[in-house]
Predicted model as a PDB file, atoms N, CA, C, CB and O in Angstrom, pLDDT in the B-factor column:
MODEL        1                                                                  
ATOM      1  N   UNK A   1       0.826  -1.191   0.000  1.00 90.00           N  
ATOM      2  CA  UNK A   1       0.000   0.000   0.000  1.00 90.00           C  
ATOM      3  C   UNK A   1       0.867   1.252   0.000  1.00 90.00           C  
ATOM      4  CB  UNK A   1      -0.938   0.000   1.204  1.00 90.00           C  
ATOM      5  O   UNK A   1       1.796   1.589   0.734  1.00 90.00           O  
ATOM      6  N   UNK A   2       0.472   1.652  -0.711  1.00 96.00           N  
ATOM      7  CA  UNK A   2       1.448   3.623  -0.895  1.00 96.00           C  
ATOM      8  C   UNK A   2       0.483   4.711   0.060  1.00 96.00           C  
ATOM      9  CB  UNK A   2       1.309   4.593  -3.244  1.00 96.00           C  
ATOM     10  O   UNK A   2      -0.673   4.326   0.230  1.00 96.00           O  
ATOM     11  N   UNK A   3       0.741   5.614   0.494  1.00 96.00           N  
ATOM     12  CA  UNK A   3      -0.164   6.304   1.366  1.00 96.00           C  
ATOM     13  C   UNK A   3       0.332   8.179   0.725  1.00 96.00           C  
ATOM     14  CB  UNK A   3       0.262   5.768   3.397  1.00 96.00           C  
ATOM     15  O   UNK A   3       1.536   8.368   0.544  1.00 96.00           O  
ATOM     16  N   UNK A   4      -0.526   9.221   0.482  1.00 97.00           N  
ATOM     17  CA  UNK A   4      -0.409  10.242   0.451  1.00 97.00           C  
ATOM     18  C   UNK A   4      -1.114  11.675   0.878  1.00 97.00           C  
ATOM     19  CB  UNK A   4      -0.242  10.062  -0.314  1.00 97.00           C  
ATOM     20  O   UNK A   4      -2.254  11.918   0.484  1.00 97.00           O  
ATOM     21  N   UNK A   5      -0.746  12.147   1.292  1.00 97.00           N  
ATOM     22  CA  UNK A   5      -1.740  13.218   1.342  1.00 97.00           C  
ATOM     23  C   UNK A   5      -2.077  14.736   0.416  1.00 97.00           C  
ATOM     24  CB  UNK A   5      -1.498  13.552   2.540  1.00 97.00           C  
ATOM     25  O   UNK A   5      -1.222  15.509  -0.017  1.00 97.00           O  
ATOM     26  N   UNK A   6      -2.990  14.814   0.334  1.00 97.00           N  
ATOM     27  CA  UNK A   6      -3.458  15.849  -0.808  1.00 97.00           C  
ATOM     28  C   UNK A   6      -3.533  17.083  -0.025  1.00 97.00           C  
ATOM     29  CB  UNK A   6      -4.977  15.507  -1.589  1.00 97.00           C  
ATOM     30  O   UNK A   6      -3.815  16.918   1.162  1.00 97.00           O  
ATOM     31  N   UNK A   7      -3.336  18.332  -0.443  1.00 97.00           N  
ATOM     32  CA  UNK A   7      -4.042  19.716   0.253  1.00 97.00           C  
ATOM     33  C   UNK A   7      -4.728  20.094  -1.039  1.00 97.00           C  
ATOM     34  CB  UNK A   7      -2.876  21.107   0.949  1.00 97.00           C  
ATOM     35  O   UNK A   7      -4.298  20.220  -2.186  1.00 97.00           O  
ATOM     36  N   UNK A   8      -6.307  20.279  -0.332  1.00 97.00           N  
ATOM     37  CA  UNK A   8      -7.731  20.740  -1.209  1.00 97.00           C  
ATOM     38  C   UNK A   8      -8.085  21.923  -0.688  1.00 97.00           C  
ATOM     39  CB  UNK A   8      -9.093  19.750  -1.103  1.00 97.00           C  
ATOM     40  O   UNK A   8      -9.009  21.809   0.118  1.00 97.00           O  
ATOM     41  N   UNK A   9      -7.566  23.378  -0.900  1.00 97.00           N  
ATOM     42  CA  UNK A   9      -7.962  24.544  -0.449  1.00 97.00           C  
ATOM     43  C   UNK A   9      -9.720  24.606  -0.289  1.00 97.00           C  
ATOM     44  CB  UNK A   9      -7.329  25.597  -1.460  1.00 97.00           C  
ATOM     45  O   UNK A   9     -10.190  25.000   0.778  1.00 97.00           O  
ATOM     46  N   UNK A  10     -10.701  24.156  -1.513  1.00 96.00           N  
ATOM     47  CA  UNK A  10     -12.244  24.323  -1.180  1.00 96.00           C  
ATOM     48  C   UNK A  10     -12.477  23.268  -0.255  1.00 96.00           C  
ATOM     49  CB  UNK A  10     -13.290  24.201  -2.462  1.00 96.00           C  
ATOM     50  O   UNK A  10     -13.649  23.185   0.110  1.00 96.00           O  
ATOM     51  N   UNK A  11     -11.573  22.324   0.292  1.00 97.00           N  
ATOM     52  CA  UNK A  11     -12.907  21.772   1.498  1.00 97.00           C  
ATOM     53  C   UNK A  11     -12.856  23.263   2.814  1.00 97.00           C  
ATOM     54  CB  UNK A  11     -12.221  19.595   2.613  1.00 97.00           C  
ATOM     55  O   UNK A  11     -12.040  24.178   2.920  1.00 97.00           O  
ATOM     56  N   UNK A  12     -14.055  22.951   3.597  1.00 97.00           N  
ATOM     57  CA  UNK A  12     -14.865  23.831   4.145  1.00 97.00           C  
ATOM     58  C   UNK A  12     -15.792  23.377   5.319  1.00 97.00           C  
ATOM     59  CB  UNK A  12     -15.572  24.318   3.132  1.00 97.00           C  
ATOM     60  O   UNK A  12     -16.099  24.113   6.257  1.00 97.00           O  
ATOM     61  N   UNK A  13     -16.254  21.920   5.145  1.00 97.00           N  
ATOM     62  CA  UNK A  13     -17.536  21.297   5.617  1.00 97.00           C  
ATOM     63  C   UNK A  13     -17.730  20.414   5.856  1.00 97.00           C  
ATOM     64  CB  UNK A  13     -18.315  21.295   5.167  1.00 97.00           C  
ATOM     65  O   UNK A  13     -17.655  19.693   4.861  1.00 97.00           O  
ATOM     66  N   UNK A  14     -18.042  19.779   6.915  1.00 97.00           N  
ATOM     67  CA  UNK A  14     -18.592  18.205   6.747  1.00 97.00           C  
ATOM     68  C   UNK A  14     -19.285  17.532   5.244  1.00 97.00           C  
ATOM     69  CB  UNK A  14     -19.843  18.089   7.885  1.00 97.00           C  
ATOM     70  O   UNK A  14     -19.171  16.327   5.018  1.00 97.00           O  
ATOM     71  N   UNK A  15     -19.870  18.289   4.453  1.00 97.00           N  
ATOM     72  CA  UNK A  15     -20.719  18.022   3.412  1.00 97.00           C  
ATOM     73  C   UNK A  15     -19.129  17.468   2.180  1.00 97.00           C  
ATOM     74  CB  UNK A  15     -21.917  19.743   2.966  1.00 97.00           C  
ATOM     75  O   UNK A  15     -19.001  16.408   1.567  1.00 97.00           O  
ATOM     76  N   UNK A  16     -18.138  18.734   2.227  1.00 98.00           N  
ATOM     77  CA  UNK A  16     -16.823  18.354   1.807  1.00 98.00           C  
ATOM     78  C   UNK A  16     -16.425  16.936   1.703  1.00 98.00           C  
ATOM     79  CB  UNK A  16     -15.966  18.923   2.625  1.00 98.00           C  
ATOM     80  O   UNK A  16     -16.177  16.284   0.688  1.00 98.00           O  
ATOM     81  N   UNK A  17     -16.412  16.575   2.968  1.00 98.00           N  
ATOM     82  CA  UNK A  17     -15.942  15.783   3.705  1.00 98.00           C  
ATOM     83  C   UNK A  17     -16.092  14.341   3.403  1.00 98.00           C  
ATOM     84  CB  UNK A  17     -16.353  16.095   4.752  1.00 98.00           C  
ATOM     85  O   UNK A  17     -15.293  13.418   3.239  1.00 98.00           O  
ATOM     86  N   UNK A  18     -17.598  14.474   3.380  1.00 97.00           N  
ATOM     87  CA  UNK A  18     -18.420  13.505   2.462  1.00 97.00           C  
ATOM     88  C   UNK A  18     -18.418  13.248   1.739  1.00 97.00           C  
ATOM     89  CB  UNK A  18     -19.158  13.441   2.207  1.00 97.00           C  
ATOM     90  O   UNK A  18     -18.286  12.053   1.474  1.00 97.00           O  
ATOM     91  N   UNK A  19     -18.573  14.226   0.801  1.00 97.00           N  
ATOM     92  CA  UNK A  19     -18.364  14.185  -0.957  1.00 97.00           C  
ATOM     93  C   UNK A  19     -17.061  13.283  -1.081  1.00 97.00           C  
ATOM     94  CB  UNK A  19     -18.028  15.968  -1.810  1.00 97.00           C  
ATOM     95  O   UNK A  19     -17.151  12.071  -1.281  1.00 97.00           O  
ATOM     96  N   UNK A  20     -15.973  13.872  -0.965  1.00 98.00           N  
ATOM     97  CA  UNK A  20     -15.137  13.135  -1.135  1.00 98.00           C  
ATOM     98  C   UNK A  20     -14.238  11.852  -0.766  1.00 98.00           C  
ATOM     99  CB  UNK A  20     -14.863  13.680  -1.192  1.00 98.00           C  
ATOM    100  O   UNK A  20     -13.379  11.257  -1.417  1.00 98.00           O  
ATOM    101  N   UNK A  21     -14.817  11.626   0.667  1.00 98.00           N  
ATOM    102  CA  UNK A  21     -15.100  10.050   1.288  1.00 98.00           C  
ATOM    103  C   UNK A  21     -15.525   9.355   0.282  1.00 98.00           C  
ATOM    104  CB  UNK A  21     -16.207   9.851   2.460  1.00 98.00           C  
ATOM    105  O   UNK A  21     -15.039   8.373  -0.281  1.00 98.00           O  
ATOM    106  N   UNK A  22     -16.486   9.954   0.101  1.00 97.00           N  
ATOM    107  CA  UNK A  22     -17.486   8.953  -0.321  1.00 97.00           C  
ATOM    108  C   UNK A  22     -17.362   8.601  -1.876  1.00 97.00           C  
ATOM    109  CB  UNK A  22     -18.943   9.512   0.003  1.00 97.00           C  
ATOM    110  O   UNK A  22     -17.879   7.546  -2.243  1.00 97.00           O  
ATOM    111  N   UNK A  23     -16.492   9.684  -3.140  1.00 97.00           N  
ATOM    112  CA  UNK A  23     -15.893   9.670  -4.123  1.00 97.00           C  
ATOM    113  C   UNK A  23     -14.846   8.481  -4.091  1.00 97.00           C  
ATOM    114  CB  UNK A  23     -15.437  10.917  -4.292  1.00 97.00           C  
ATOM    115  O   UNK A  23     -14.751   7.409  -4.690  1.00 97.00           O  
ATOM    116  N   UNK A  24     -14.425   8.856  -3.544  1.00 98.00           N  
ATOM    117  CA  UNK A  24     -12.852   7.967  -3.613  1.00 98.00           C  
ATOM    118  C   UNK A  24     -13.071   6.598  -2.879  1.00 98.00           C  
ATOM    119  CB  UNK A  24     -11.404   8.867  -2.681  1.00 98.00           C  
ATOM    120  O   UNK A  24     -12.336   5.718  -3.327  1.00 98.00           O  
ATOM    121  N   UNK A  25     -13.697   6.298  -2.112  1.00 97.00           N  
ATOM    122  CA  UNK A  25     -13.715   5.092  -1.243  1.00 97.00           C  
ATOM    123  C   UNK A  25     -14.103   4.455  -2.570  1.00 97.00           C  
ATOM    124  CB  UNK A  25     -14.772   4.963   0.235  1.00 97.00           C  
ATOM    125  O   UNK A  25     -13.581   3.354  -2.742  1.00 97.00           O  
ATOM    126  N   UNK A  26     -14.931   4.904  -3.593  1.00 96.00           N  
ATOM    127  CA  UNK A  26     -15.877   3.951  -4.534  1.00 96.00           C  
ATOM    128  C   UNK A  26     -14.454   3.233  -5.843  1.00 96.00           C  
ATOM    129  CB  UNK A  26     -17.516   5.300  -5.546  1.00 96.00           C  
ATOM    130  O   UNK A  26     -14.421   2.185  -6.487  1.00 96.00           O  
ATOM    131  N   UNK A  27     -13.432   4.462  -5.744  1.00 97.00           N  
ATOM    132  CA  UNK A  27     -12.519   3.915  -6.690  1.00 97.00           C  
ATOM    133  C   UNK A  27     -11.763   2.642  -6.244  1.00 97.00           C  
ATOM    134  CB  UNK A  27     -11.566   4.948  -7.033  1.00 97.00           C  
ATOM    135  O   UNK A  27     -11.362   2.276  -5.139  1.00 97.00           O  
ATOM    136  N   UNK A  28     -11.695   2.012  -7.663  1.00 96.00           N  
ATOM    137  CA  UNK A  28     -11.014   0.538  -6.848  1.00 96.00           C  
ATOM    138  C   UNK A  28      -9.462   0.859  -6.968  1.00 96.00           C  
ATOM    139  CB  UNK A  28     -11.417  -1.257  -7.779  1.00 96.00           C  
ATOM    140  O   UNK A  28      -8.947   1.504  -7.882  1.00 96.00           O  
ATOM    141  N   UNK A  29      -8.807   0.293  -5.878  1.00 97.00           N  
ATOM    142  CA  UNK A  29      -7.735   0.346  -5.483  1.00 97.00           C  
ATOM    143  C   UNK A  29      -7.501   1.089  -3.889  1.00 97.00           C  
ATOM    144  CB  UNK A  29      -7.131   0.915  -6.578  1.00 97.00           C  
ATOM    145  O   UNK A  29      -6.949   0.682  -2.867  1.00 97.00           O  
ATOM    146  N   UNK A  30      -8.131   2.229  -4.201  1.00 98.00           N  
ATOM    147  CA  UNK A  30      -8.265   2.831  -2.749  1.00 98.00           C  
ATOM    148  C   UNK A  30      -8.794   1.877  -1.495  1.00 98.00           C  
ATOM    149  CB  UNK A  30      -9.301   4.039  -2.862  1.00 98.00           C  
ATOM    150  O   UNK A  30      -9.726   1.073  -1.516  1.00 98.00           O  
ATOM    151  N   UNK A  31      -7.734   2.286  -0.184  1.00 97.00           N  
ATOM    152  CA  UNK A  31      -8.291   1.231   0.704  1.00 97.00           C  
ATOM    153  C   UNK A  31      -8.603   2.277   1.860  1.00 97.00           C  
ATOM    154  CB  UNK A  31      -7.185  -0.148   1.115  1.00 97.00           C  
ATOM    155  O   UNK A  31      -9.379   1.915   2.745  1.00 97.00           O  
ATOM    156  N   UNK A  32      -8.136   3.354   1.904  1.00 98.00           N  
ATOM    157  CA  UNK A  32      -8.743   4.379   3.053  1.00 98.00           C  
ATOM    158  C   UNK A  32      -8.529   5.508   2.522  1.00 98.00           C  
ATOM    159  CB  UNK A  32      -8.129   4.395   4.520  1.00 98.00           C  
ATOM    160  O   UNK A  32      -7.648   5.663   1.676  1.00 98.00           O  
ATOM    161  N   UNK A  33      -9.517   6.729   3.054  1.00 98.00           N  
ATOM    162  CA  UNK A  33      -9.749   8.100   2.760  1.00 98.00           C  
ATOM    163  C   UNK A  33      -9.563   8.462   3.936  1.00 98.00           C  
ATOM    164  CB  UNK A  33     -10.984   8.556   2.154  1.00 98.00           C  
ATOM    165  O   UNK A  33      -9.842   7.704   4.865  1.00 98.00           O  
ATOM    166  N   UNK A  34      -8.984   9.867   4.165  1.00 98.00           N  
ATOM    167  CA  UNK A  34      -9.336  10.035   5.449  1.00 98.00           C  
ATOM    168  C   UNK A  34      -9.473  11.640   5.117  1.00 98.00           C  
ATOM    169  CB  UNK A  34      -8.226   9.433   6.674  1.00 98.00           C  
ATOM    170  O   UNK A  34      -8.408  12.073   4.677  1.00 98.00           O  
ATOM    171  N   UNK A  35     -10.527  12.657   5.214  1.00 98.00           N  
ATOM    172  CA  UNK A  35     -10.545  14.319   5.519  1.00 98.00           C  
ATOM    173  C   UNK A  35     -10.274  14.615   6.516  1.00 98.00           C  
ATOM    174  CB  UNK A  35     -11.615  15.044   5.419  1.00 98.00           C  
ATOM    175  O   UNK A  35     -10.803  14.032   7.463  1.00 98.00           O  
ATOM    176  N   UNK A  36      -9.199  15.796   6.762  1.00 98.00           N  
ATOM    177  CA  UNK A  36      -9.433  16.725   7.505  1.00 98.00           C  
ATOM    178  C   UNK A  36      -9.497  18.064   7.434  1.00 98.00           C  
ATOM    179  CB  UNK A  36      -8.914  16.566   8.113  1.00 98.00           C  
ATOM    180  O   UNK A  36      -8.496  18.764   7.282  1.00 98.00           O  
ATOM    181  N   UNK A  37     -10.772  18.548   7.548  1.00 98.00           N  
ATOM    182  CA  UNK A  37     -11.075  19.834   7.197  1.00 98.00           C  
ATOM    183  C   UNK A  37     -10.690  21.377   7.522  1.00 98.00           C  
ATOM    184  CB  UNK A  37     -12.014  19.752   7.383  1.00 98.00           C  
ATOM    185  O   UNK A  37     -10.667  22.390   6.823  1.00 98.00           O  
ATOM    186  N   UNK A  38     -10.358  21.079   9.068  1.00 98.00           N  
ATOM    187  CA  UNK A  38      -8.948  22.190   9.144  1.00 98.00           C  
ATOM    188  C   UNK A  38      -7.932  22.514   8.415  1.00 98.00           C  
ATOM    189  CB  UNK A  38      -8.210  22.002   9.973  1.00 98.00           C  
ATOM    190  O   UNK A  38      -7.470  23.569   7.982  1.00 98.00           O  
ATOM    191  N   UNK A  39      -7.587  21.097   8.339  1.00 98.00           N  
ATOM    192  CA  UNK A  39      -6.334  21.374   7.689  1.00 98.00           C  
ATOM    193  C   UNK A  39      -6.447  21.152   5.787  1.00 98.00           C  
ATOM    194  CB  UNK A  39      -5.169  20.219   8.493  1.00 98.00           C  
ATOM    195  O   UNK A  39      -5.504  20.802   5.077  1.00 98.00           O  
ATOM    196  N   UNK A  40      -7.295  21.343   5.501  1.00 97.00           N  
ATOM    197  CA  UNK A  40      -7.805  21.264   4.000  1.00 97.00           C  
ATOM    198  C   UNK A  40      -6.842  19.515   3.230  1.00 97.00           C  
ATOM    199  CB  UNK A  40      -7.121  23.236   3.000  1.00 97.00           C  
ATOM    200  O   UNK A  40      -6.325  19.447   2.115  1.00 97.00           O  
ATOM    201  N   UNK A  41      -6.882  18.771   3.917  1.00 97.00           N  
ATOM    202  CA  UNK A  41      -6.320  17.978   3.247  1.00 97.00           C  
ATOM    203  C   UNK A  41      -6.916  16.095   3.497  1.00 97.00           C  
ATOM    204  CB  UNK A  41      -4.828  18.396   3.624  1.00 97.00           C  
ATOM    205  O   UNK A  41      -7.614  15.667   4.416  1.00 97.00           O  
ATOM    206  N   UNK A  42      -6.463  15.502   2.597  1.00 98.00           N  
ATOM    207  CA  UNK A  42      -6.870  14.233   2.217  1.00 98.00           C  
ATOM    208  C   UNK A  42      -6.023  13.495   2.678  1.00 98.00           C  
ATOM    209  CB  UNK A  42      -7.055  13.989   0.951  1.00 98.00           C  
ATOM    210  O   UNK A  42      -4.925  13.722   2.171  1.00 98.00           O  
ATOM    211  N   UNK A  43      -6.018  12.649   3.465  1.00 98.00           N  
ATOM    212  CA  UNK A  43      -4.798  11.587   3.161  1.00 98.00           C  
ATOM    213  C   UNK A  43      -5.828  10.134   2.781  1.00 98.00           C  
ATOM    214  CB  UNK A  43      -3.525  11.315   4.864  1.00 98.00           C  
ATOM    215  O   UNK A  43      -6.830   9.580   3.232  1.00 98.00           O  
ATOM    216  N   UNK A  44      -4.684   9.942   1.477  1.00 98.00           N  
ATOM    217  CA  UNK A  44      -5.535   8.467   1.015  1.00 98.00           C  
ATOM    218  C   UNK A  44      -3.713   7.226   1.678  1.00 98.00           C  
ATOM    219  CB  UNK A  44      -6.100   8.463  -1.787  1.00 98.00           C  
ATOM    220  O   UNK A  44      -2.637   7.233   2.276  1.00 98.00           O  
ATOM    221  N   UNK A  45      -4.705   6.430   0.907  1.00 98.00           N  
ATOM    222  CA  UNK A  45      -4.569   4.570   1.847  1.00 98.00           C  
ATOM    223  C   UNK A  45      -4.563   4.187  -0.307  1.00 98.00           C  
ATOM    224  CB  UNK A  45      -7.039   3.547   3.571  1.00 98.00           C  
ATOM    225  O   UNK A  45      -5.256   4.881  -1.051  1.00 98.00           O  
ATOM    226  N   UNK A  46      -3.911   3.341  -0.703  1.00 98.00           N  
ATOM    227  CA  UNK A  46      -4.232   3.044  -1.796  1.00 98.00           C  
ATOM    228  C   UNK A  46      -2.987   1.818  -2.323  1.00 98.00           C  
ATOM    229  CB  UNK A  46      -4.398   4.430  -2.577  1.00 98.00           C  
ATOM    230  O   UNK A  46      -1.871   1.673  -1.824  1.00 98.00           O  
ATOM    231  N   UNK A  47      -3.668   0.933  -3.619  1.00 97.00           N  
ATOM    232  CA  UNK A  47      -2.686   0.214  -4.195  1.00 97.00           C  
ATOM    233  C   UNK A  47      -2.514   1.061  -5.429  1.00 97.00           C  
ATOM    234  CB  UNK A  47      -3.022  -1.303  -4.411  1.00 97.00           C  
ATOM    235  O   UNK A  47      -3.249   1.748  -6.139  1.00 97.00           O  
ATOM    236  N   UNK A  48      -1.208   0.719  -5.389  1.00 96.00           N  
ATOM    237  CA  UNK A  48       0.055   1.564  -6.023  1.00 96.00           C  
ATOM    238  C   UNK A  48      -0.116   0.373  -7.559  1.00 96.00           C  
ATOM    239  CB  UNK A  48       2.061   1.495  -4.760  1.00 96.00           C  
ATOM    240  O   UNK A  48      -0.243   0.860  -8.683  1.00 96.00           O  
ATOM    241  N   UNK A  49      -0.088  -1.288  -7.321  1.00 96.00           N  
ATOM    242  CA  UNK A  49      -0.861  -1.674  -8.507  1.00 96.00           C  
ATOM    243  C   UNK A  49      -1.800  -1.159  -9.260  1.00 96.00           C  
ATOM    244  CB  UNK A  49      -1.318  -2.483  -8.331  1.00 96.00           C  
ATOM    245  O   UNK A  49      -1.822  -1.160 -10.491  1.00 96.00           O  
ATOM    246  N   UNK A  50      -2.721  -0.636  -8.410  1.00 97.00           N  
ATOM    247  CA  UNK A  50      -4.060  -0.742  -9.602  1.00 97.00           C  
ATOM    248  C   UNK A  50      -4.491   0.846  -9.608  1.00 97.00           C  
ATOM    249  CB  UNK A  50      -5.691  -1.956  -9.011  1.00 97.00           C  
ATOM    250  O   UNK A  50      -5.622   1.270  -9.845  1.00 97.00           O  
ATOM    251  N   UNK A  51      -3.259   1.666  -9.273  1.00 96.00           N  
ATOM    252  CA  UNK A  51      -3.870   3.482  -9.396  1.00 96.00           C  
ATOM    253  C   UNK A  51      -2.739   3.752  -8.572  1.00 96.00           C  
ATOM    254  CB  UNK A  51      -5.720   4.155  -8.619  1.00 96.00           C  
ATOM    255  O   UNK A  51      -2.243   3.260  -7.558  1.00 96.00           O  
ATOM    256  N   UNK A  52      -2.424   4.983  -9.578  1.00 96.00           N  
ATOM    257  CA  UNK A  52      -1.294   6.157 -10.019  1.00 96.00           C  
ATOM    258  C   UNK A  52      -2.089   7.322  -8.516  1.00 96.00           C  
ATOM    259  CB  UNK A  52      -1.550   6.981 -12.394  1.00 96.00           C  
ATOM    260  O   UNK A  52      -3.221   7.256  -8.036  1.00 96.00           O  
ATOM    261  N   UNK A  53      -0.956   8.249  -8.165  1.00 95.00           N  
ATOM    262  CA  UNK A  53      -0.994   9.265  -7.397  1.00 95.00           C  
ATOM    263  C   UNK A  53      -1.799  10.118  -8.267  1.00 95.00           C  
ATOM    264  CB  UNK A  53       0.317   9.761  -6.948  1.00 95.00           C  
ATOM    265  O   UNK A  53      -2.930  10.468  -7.929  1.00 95.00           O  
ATOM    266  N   UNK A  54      -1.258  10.471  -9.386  1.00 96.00           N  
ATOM    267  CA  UNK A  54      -2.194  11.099 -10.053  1.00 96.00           C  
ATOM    268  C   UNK A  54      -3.675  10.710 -10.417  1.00 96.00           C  
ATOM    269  CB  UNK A  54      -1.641  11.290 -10.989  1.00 96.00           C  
ATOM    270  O   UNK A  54      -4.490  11.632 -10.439  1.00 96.00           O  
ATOM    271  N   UNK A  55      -3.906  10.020 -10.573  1.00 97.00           N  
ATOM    272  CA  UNK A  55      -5.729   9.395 -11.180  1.00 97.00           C  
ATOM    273  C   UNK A  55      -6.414  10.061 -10.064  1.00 97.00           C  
ATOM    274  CB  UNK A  55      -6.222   7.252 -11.172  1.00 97.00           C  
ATOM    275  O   UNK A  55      -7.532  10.558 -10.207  1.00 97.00           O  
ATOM    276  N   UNK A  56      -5.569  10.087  -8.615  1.00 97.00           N  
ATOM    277  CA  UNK A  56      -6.364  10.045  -7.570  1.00 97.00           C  
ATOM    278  C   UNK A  56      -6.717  11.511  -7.477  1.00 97.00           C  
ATOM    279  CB  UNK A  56      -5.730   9.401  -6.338  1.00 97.00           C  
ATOM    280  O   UNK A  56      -7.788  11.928  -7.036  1.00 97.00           O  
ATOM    281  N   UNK A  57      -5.428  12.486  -8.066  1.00 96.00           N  
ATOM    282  CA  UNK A  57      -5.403  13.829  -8.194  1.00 96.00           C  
ATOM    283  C   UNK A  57      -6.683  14.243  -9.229  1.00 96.00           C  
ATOM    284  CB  UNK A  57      -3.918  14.258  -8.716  1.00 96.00           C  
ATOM    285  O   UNK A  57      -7.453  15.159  -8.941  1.00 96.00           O  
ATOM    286  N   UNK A  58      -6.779  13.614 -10.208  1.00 96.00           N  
ATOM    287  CA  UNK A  58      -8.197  13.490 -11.625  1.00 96.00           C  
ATOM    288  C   UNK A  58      -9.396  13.518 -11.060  1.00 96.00           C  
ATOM    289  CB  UNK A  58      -8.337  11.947 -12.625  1.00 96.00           C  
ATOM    290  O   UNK A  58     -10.265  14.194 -11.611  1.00 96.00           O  
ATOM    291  N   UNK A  59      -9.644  12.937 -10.085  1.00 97.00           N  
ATOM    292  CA  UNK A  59     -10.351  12.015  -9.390  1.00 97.00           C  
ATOM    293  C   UNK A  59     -11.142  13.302  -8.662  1.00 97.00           C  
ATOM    294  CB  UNK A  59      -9.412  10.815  -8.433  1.00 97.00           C  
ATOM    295  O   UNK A  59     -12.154  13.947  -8.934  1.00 97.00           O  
ATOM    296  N   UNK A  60      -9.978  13.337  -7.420  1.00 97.00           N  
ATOM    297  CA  UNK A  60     -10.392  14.964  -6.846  1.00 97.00           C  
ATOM    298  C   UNK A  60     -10.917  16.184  -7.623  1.00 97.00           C  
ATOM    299  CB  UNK A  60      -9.198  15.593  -6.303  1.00 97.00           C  
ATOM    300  O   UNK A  60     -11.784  17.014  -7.349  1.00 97.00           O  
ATOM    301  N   UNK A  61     -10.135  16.022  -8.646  1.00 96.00           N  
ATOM    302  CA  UNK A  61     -10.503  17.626  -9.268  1.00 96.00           C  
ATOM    303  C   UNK A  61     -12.069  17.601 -10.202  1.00 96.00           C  
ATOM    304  CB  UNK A  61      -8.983  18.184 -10.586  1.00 96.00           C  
ATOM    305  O   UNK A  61     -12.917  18.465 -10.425  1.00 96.00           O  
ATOM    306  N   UNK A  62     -11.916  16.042 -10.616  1.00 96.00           N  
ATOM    307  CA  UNK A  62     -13.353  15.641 -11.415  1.00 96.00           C  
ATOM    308  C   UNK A  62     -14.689  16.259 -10.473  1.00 96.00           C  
ATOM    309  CB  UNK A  62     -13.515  13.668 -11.548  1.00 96.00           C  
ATOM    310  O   UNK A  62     -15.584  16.970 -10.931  1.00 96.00           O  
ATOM    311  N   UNK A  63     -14.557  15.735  -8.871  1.00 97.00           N  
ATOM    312  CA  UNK A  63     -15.532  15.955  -7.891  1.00 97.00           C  
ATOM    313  C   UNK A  63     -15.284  17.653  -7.599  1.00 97.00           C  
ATOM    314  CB  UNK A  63     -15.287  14.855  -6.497  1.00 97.00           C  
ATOM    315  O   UNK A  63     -15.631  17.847  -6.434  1.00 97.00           O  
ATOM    316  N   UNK A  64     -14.914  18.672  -8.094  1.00 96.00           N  
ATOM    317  CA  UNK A  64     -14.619  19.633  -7.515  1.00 96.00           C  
ATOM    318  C   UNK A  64     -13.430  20.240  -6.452  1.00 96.00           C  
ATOM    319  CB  UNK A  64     -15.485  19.632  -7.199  1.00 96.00           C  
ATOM    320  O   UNK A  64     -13.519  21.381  -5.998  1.00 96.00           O  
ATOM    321  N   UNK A  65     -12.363  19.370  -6.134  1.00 97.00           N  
ATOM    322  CA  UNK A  65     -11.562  19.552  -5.255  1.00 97.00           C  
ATOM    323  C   UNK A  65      -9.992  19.691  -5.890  1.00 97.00           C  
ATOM    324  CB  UNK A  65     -11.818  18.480  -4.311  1.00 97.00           C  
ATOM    325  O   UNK A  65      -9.133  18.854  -5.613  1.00 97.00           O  
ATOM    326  N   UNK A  66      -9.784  20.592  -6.577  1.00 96.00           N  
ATOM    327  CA  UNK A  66      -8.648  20.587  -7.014  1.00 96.00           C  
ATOM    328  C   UNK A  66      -7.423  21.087  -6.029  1.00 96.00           C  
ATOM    329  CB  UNK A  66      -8.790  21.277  -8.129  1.00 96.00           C  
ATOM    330  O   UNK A  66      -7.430  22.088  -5.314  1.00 96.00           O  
ATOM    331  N   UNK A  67      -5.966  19.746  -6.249  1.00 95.00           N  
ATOM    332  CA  UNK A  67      -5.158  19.795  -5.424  1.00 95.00           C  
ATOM    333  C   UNK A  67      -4.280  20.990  -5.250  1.00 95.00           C  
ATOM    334  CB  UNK A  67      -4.604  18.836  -5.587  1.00 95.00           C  
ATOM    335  O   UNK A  67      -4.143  21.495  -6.364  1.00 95.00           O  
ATOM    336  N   UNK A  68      -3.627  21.664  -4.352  1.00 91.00           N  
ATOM    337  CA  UNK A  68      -2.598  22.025  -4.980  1.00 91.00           C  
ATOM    338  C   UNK A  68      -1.008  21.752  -4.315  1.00 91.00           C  
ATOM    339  CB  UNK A  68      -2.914  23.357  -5.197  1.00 91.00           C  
ATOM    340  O   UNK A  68       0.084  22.310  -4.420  1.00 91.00           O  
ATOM    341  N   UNK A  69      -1.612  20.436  -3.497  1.00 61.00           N  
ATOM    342  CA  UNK A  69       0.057  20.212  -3.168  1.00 61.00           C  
ATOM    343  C   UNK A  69      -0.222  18.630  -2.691  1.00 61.00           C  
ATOM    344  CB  UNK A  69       0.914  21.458  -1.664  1.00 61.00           C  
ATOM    345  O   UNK A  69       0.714  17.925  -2.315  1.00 61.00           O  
TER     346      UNK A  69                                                      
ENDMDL                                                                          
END                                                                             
């Protein structure tokens, strides 16, 4: 498992929070999401087989959350 974390300047909200839990948990390969909304950032849980750092970055920005670090 590879592990990273994203910073998403628009999260804001529990609703955030959700959205994108709930985005990414659905992609296969991903094995944990985790938000924290203070700190505007994602940390994912994922196989490095079956999905790129980036897809996951696609992924985010597809749902509205574009990265910038």
């Amino acid at each position: 498992m590879e592990s990273t974390t994203f910073v998403a300047p628009d999260i804001s909200c529990e609703h955030c929070q959700h959205a994108i839990e709930g985005a990414l948990n659905k992609v296969d390969g991903v094995n944990t999401v985790k938000v924290d909304i203070p700190a505007k950032s994602v940390a994912v849980s994922y196989d490095a087989q079956k999905l790129t750092r980036a897809q996951l970055v696609e992924k985010l920005d597809d749902i509205g959350y574009a990265v910038t670090a």
